[in-house]
C-alpha positions as CSV (number, residue, x, y, z in Angstrom):
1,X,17.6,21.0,-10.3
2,X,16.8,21.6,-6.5
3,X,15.4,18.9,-4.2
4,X,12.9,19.3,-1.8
5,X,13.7,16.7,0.7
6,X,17.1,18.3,1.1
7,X,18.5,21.7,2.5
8,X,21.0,24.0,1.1
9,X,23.6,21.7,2.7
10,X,22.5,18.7,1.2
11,X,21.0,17.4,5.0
12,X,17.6,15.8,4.5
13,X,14.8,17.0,5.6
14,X,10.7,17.0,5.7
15,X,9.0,18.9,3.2
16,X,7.7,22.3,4.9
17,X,3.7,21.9,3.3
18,X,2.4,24.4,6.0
19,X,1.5,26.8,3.6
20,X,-0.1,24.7,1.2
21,X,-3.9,24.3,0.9
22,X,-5.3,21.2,1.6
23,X,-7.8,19.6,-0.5
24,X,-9.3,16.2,-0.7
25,X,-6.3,13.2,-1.7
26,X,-6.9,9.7,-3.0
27,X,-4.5,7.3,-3.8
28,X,-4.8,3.7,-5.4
29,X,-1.5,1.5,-5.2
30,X,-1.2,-2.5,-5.8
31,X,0.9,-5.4,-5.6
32,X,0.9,-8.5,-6.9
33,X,1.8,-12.5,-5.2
34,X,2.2,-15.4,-7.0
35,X,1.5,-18.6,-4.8
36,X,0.9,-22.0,-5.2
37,X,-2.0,-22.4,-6.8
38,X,-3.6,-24.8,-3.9
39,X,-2.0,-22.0,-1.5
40,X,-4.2,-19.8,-3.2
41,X,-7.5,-22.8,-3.1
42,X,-6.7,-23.2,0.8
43,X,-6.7,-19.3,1.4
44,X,-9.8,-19.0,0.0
45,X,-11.5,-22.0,1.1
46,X,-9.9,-20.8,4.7
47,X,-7.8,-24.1,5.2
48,X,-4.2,-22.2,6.1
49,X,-3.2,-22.6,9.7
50,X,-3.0,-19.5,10.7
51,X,-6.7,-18.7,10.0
52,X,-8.0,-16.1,7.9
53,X,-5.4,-15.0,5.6
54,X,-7.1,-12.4,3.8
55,X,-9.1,-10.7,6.9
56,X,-6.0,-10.5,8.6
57,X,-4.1,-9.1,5.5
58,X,-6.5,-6.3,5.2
59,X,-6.2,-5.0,9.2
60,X,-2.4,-5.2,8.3
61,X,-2.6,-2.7,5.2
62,X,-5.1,-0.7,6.9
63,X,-2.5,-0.3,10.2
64,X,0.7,0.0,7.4
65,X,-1.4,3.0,6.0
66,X,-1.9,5.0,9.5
67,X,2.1,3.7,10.4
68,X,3.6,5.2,7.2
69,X,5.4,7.9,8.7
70,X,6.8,5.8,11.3
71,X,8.6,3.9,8.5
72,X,9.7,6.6,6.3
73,X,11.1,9.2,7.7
74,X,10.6,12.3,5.6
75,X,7.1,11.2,5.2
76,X,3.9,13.5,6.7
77,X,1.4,12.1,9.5
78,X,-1.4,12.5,8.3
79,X,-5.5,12.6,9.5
80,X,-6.6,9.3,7.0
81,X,-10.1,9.0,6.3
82,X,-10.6,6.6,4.6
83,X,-8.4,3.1,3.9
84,X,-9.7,0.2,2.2
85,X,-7.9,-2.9,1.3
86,X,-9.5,-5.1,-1.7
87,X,-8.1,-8.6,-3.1
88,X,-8.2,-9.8,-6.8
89,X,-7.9,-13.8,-6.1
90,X,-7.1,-16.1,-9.0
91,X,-6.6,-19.9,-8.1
92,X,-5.8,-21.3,-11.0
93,X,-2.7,-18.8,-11.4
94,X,-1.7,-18.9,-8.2
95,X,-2.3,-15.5,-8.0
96,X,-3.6,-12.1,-5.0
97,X,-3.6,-8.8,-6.3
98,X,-4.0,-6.5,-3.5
99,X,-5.3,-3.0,-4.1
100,X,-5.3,-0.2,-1.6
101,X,-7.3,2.9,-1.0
102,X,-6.7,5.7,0.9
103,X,-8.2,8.9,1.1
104,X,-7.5,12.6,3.3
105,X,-8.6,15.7,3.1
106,X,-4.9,17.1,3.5
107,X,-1.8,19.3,2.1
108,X,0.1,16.3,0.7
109,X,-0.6,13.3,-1.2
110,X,-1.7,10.0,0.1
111,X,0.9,7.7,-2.7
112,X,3.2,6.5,0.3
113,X,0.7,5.3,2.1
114,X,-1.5,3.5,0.1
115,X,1.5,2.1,-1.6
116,X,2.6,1.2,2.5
117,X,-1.0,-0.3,2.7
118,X,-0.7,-2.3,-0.3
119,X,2.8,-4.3,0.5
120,X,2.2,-4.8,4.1
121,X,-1.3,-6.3,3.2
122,X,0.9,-8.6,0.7
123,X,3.8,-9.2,2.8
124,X,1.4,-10.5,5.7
125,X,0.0,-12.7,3.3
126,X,3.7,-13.8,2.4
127,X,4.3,-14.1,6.5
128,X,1.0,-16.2,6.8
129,X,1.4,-18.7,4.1
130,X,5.5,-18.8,3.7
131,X,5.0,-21.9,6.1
132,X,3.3,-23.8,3.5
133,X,4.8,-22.4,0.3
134,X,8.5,-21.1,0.3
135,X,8.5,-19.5,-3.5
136,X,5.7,-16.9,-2.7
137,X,7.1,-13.7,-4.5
138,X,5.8,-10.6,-4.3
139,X,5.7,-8.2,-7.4
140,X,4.5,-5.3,-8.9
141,X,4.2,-2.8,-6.5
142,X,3.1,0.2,-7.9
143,X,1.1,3.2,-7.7
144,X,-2.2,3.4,-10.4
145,X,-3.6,6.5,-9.3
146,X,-3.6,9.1,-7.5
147,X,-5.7,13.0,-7.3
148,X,-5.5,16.0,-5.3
149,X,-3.6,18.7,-4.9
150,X,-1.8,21.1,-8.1
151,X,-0.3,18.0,-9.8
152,X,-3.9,16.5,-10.5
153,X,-4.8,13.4,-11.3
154,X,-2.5,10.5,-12.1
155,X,-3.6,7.5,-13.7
156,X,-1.8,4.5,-14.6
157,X,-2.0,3.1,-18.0
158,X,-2.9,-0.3,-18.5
């Protein structure tokens, strides 16, 4: 089995994709925090300190997704054209999912960062609220789908 990220010396390096066709890329990733429940009521009723939790949150996943390659090394920059950020509140759980989007007409997947998108949108929540409530935990990061290129179309099951 031959790795891609790796050369025939075993040093890492980035996937050569230049002579790969692009095509149109979306990616949906998520992750899950568990909060207080009346974190979660002053979040939404836009009582935290530190002011809009949630607006803020989405800038920061929309930034993660254009910084991705900035944070892991091997990954592409890409030309994004499309990043959205959505939340799933539940108060009396305690509970934000955060879902990212992102999009590219491009010759490699979008996963990384719409799965960058999703966790810095939840660790910003974390960073905003951890004054308030210490046992925030942030969980289930995971990709649920992705389409483009010759590997298709991904989908999570339920």
């Amino acid at each position: 089995m031959s790795f891609n990220h790796f050369d025939a010396r075993g040093n890492a390096i980035m996937v050569d994709v230049s002579q790969k066709t692009p095509t149109m890329r979306t990616a949906v990733a998520g992750a899950v925090l568990t909060l207080k429940p009346e974190t979660v009521q002053s979040i939404v009723s836009g009582r935290m300190a530190k002011g809009d939790v949630l607006g803020v949150a989405r800038l920061s996943g929309i930034a993660g997704a254009k910084k991705t390659p900035d944070l892991i090394p091997l990954s592409h920059p890409l030309a994004i054209h499309h990043v959205a950020i959505e939340f799933e509140v539940n108060e009396t759980e305690g509970t934000i999912g955060v879902m990212a989007t992102v999009r590219a007409f491009e010759r490699t997947g979008v996963e990384m960062e719409a799965m960058t998108a999703a966790t810095i949108a939840a660790l910003t929540v974390y960073d905003m609220c951890k004054g308030s409530d210490k046992g925030i935990v942030i969980s289930d990061v995971k990709l649920h789908y992705k389409e483009g290129g010759k590997s298709g179309v991904y989908k999570r099951e339920a």
